[in-house]
Structure formats: structure tokens, C-alpha cells
C-alpha positions in Angstrom: 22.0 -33.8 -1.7 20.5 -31.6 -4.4 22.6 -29.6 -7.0 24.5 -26.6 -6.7 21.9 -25.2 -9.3 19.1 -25.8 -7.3 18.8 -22.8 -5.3 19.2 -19.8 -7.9 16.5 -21.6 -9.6 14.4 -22.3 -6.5 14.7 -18.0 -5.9 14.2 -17.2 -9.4 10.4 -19.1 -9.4 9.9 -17.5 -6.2 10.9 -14.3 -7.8 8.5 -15.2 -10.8 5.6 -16.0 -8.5 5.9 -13.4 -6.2 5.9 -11.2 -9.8 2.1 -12.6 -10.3 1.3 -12.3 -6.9 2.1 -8.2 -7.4 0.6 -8.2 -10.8 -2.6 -9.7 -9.6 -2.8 -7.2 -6.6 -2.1 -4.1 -8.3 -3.7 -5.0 -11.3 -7.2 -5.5 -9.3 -7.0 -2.5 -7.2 -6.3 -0.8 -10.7 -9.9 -2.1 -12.5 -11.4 -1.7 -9.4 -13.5 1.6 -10.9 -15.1 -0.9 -12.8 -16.9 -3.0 -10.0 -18.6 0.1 -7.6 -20.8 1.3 -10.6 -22.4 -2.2 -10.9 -23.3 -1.5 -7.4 -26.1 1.1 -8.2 -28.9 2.0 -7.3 -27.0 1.1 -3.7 -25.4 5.2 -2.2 -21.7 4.7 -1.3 -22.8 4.3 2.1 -24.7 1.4 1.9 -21.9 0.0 -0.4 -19.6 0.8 2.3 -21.4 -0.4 5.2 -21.7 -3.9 3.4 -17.6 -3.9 2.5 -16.9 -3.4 6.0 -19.6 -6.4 6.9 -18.4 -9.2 4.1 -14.7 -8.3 4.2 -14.6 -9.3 8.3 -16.7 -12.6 7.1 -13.8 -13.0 3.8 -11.2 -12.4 6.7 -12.8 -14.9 9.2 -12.9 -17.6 6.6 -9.4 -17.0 5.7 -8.2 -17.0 9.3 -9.6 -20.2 10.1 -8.2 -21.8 6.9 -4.4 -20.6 8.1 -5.5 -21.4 11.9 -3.6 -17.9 12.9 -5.8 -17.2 15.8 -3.1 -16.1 18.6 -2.2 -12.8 18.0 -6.0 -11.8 19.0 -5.8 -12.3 23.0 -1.9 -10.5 23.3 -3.9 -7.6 21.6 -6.8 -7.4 23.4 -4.1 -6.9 26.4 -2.8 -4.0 25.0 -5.0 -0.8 24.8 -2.3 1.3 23.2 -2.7 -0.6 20.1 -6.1 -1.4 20.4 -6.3 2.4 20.0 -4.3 2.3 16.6 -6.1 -0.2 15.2 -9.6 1.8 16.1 -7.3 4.9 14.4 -6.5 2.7 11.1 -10.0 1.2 11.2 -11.4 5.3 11.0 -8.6 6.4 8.1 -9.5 3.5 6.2 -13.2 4.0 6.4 -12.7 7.8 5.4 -10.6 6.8 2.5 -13.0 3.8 1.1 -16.1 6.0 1.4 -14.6 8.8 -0.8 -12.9 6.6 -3.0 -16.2 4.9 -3.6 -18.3 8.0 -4.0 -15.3 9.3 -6.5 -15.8 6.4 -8.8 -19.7 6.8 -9.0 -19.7 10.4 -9.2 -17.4 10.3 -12.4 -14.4 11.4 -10.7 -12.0 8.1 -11.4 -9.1 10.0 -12.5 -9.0 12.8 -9.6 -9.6 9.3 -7.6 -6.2 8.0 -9.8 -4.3 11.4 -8.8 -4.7 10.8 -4.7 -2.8 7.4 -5.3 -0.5 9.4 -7.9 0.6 11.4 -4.6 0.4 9.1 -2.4 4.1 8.4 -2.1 4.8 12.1 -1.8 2.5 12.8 1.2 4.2 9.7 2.9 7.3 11.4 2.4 6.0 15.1 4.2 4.8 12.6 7.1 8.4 11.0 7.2 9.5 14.8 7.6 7.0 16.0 9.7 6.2 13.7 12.1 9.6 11.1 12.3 11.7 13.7 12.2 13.2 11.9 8.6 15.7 13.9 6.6 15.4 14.4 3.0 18.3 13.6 0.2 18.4 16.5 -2.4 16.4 14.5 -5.3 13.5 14.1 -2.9 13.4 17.7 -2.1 13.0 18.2 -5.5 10.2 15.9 -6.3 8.1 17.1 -3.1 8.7 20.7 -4.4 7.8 19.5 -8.0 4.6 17.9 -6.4 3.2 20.4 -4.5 3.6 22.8 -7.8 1.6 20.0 -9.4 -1.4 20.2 -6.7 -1.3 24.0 -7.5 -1.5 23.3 -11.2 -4.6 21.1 -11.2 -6.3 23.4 -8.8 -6.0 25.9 -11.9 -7.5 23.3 -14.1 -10.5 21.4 -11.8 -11.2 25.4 -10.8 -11.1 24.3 -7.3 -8.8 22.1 -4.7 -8.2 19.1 -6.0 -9.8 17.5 -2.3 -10.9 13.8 -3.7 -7.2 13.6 -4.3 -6.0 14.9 -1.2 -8.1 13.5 1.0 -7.4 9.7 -0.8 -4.0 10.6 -0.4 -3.4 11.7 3.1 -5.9 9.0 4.3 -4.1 6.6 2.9 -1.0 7.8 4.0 -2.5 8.2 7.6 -3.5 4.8 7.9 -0.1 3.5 6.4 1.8 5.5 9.4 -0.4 4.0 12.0 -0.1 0.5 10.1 3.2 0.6 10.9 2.7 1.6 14.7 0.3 -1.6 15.2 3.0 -4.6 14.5 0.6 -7.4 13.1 0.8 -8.7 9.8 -1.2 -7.7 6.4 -4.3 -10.6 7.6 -4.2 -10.1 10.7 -4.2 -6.1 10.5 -7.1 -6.4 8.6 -9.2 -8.6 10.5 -8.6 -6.8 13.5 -9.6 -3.5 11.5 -13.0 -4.9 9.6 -14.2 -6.1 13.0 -13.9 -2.4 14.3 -16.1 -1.6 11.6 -18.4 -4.4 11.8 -20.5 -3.3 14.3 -21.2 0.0 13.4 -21.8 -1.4 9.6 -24.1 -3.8 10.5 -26.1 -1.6 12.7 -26.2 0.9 9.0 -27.3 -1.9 7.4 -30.3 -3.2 9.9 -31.7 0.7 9.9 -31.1 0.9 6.4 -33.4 -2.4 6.0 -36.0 -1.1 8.6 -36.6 2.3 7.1 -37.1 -0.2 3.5 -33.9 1.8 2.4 -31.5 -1.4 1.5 -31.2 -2.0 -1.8 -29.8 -5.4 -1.1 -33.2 -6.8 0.0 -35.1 -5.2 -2.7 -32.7 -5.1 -6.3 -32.9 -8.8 -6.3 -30.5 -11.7 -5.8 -27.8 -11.0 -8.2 -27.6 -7.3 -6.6 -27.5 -9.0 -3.0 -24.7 -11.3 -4.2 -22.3 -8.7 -5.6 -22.7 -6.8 -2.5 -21.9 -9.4 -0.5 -18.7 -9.8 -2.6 -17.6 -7.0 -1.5 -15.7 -8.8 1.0 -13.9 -10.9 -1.8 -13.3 -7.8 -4.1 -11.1 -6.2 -0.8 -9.5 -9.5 0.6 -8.2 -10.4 -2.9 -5.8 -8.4 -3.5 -4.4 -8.0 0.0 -3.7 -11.6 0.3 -1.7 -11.4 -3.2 -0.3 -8.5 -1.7 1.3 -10.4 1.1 2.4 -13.2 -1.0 4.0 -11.1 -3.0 5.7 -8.9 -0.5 7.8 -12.0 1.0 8.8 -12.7 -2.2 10.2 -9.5 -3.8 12.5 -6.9 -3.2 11.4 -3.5 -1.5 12.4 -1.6 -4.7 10.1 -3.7 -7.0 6.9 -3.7 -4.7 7.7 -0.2 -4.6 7.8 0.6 -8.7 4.7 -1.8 -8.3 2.5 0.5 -7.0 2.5 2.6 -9.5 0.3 0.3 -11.5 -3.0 0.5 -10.2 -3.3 4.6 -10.0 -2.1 4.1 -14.0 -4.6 1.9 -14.7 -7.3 3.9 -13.0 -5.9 6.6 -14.8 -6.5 5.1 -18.2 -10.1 3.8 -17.4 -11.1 7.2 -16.3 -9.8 8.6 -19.3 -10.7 5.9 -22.3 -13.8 4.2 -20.6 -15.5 6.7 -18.2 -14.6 9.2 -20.7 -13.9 11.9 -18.4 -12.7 15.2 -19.6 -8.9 15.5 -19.4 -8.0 19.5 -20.6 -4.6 20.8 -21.0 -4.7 21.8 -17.3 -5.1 18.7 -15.7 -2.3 16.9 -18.5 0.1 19.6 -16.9 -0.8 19.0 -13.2 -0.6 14.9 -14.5 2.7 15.3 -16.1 4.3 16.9 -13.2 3.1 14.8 -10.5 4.2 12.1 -13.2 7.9 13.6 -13.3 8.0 13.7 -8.9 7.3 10.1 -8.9 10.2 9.5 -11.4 12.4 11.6 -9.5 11.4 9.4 -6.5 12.0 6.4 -8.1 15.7 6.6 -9.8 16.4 8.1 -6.3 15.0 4.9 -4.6 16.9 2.9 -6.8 20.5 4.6 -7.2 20.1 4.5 -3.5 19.4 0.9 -2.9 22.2 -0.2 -5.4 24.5 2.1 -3.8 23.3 0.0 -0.7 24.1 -2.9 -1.9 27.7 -2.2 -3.2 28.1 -0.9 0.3 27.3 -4.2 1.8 29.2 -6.0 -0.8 32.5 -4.2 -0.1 32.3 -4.4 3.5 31.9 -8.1 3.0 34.6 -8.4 0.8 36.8 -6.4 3.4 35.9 -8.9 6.1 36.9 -12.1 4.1 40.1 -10.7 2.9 40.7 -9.5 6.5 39.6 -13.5 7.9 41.8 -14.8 5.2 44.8 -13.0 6.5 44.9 -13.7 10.1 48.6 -15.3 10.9 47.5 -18.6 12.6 50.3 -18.0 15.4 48.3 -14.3 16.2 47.2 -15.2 19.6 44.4 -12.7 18.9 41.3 -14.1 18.4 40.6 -15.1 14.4 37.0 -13.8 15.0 37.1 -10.7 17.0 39.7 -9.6 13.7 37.7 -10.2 11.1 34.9 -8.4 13.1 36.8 -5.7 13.3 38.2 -5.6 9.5 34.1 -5.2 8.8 33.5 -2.5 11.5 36.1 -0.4 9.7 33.7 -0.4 6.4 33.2 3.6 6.4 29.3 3.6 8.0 29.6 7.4 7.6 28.8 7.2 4.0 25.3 7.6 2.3 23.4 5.0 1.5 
């Protein structure tokens, strides 16, 4: 039998790998901005068409390796979902194509701010569309957020739109995400295969009308194309290795590490112009998600005290059962933890 001290220290290298895991995601879909331009001469839709075509063939491999094959005939069955994956296959598509063209167009930090907001427009969608109500901070930072939006449209001159349209993309194909019920790989795959088709198709017209640059800029061109499909699956599988080994509340601060580091290559390597403006829209969107954040986390700790003291309720009311109560020991102590007040806030 192993020793009582096994287990904490068991979680705690989980905790610590599941740390890497999140570090390695983020931090690759925050240098990202680096990889597209080495792409050129190819147009963002050619560089699109071959992430759609090498991240199916990257998601292939990876299902046969983990031989999770039978989610694929229960879903064929069902043309509800079929639909949502079709729905999550389009938002993504949107999203990638405008995030690409962002990054080769030198607009890596407007690029930055959709994923800035990200979290905000997920929170109008709770509202909007579940029917979720609001605790007073998060009023606040949606309020503080959409005076941000109006701020940078003073400074770029126009609608920030890369932003918003990264943003509510994203936050599109999260919603529907969570409508499918399949896992992170198997999402994907089912996704990547939607766009196959019409990708490849792209690519063979592209090739005919002597338009592909991936049989023409050589074989080190063709190859980074083609790892395209690497440079997406990457991070999603560290993704999902570390989501089963972290707390919600620390994936969740997480993600606030690749817009940064976007942010920070637009600015000190792509060099693009940051006036006093855009530092104001910045610095309040910057102040929503903190507002966002210390309510996500005084909430969850709040949770947990919650469950805590309705656990500690239920063993003091176990422990003081009379053994001649002909009332059932059980059905006591599950009462003693009904009477935890539910009512309150969590």
C-alpha cells in the first residue's frame, strides 16, 4: 500500500504538467503572428485552404494513434449535430481567414484586441441568447468594454472590425462547440473534414490556373505549408491535456496569454503604430478583463467555502445520529446537507 503522501504529490505533478501543457498552448497560439508571414508570396486563401487540408491529415494521424474511432458512426446518425458541426466548421473558417489576412496585412495587434474581447462577447451571448444573468461586477466590465470599442474606433478612425469579427467568430464557434458534445480531438476532426473538401477543391483550381504557390516557391515553401496542420493541432492537443488537469479558474487566467503576447509582437517586432488612442481603448479593455477576472475568482472561492461548509454540516450532522434513532443514519445526514442555504450566491 503506498504512503499517505503519495497522493498530494501525485496531484501536485499533475498540476505542474498540466501548467506546461497550458503554457505550451497559449504560448504557441501567442507567437503564432510569427509563422503566417513566412508563408508569403502564398494570399491568405491559399494559406487557408492548405490549414484546412494538413490539419484533417495532423488529426487523422492523431486519431489512429489514440484508436478513438467510435464517436464517428453515432454522429453520422444524428443530423442535428451534423448541422452544428457544419456551423462550427463555417465560424472557424471566417475567423482563421481574417486572422490570417490580419497578421499579413500588419494588423497583429487589432488581431490581439479581438481575443482581448473575446471573453466579453461570450458574456453578451450568455445574456442574449441563454437567457444568463449578470452579477453587478460583470455589468460593469461589459459596460467598460463596449466604451473601450468606442474609444479605439476614435483612434483606428474607423470600426475596429478585424477585432470584432475575431471576436464574435470565435465566440460563435465556442457557443456551438458547446452544443455538439464531442471532445477537443474529436471536434476538430469532425470540423477539418467539413472543410476538406471544399479546400482541396481551392487548392486543385489554384494549381490548374498555375496559381499555387506550393508547387512553384520550392520545397521548403511546400513543406511549411503542409505544416500547417501541425502549427493548428499543436496546441489544441496541449490544450486538452491541460484542461483535465487544471482548475477552470487557471485555464481561464490562461487565456489571457496569447492575445498578450500577440500584443507585444505587434507592438516591439512588427513595429506597428500604437498612438495615445489605441493605449486608451487597450487600457480599458485591459481594466474589463480584470474586473472579469477577480469576479471569476472571488466567485469560485466563495464556491468553494460553500461546498466546504455544507460538507462540514453533513459530517457533524452523521456524527450525531443517536444509534437507538430508528431513523435511518443516512437519510439524516442527507438531510443535515440539504439544509446548507442553496439560496445563496455563488
Amino acid at each position: 500500500m503506498g504512503s499517505s503522501g503519495e497522493a498530494p504529490a501525485r496531484a501536485a505533478g499533475e498540476a505542474r504538467l498540466g501548467l506546461l501543457y497550458g503554457f505550451a498552448a497559449y504560448g504557441s497560439w501567442g507567437v503564432i503572428p510569427l509563422f503566417w508571414p513566412l508563408l508569403e508570396p502564398a494570399s491568405p486563401a491559399e494559406i487557408l485552404a492548405n490549414r484546412m487540408v494538413w490539419s484533417l491529415v495532423a488529426c487523422v494521424l492523431l486519431l489512429l494513434v489514440l484508436r478513438r474511432w467510435s464517436w464517428i458512426r453515432p454522429l453520422l446518425r444524428e443530423p442535428r449535430r451534423l448541422a452544428l458541426v457544419t456551423g462550427a466548421a463555417a465560424t472557424i473558417t471566417v475567423n482563421w481567414f481574417v486572422y490570417i489576412w490580419a497578421v499579413n496585412s500588419g494588423h497583429v495587434v487589432e488581431a490581439a484586441l479581438g481575443y482581448f474581447i473575446n471573453p466579453l462577447v461570450s458574456i453578451a451571448f450568455g445574456v442574449l441568447l441563454l437567457r444568463e444573468r449578470l452579477r453587478g461586477l460583470q455589468w460593469i466590465a461589459v459596460a467598460v468594454g463596449a466604451a473601450a470599442v468606442v474609444v479605439l474606433t476614435v483612434g483606428y478612425g474607423r470600426l475596429p472590425w478585424i477585432a470584432l469579427v475575431l471576436a464574435f467568430s470565435f465566440g460563435t464557434y465556442g457557443l456551438i462547440k458547446k452544443r455538439i458534445g464531442l471532445e477537443g480531438v474529436e471536434s476538430f476532426a469532425a470540423e477539418t473534414a467539413v472543410q476538406f473538401l471544399p479546400a482541396l477543391v481551392f487548392m486543385l483550381v489554384l494549381g490548374a490556373r498555375g496559381d499555387s504557390t506550393f508547387h512553384t516557391e520550392g520545397v521548403g515553401h511546400a513543406l511549411l505549408l503542409a505544416s500547417c496542420g501541425v502549427i493548428t493541432a499543436f496546441p489544441l492537443i496541449c490544450f486538452g491535456a491541460a484542461a483535465v488537469r487544471l482548475p477552470l479558474s487557471t485555464i481561464g487566467l490562461m487565456q489571457y496569454l496569447a492575445p498578450t503576447l500577440q500584443f507585444v509582437l505587434g507592438v516591439l517586432y512588427f513595429r506597428e503604430s500604437m498612438p495615445a488612442e489605441r493605449w486608451a481603448g487597450f487600457l480599458l479593455v485591459w481594466l474589463a478583463l480584470a474586473l472579469l477576472t477577480y469576479d471569476a475568482l472571488r466567485t469560485a472561492r466563495r464556491g468553494r467555502l460553500e461546498l466546504r461548509r455544507a460538507a462540514a454540516e453533513a459530517a457533524r450532522a452523521a456524527t450525531a445520529v443517536d444509534p437507538a434513532d430508528p431513523v435511518d443514519p443516512g437519510a439524516k445526514a442527507g438531510g443535515a446537507a440539504q439544509a446548507a442555504d442553496p439560496a445563496r450566491p455563488v
